[in-house]
C-alpha positions, 0 to 999 in steps of 0.5 A, a space after each residue: 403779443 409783438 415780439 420786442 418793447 420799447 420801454 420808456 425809462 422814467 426819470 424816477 426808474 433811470 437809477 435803475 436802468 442807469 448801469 445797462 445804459 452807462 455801459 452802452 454810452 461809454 462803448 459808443 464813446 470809446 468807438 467814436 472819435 471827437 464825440 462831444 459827449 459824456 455818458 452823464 450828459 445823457 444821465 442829466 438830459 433824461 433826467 430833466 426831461 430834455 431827452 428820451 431813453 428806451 430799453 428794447 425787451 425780447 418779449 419771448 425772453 425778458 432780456 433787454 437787447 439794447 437801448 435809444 436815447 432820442 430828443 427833439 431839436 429846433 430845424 434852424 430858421 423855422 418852428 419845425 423840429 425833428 427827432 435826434 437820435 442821440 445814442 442807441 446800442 446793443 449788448 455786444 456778441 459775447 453777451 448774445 445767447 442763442 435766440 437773441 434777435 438783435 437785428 429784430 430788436 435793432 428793427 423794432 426800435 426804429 419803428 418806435 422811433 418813427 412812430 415816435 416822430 410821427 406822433 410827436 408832431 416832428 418832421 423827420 427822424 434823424 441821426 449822426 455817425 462817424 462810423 462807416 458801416 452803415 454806407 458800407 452795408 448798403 454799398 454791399 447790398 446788405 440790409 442796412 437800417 430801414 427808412 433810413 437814406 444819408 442826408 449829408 456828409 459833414 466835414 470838421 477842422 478841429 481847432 482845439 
């Protein structure tokens, strides 16, 4: 038996899983300056079908760890498409209890989400972030997210 799940929410099952899902999205609001999103845009676009959620299970304990949230989004000027990681989280360090593996929950579900891009036909698997991190792990020589290189920096003068 693998060690973690990746569970797909069913458009009929998101009532059920909404709560565990809202409260990771509005943490990841709250973390993250000029998201252009609401917790609810999330809700509509699984619930319609235009986005994908995933509960990440510890087969060992039932507990679920976290969450992703991907859709597949058009590569400009082509037929291409790519697999957009929208939000993922993990239950935060006052909720651990001894056992939780969440660097190996973190790990399964990047493997489901490339299997997830590779099966579904999508070029690559792709995600954007204000937050630091990630370069700062790998600058450090830390494990940072597998498969995963930056692909570019992108740069904003907001207007409004």
């Amino acid at each position: 038996m693998d060690e973690f799940t990746c569970e797909p929410v069913a458009s009929g099952q998101l009532h059920v899983a909404w709560p565990f899902l809202k409260r990771g999205l509005e943490a990841i609001v709250r973390k993250t300056p000029n998201i252009r999103w609401i917790p609810e845009d999330v809700y509509a676009a699984v619930q319609h079908n235009h986005a994908s959620a995933y509960l990440v299970r510890d087969n060992h304990s039932g507990r679920v760890l976290g969450f992703f949230v991907v859709h597949p989004q058009n590569l400009g000027f082509s037929d291409r498409t790519e697999l957009f990681l929208w939000a993922a989280w993990t239950i935060p360090l006052r909720e651990r209890v001894n056992g939780d593996n969440v660097d190996g929950a973190i790990r399964a579900a990047i493997e489901h989400m490339v299997k997830l891009t590779h099966d579904g036909g999508h070029v690559g698997l792709v995600f954007l972030t204000a937050r630091k991190g990630f370069s700062i792990a790998n600058r450090l020589g830390k494990p940072g997210l597998p498969y995963f290189q930056p692909a570019f920096t992108a740069y904003r003068v907001n207007i409004q």
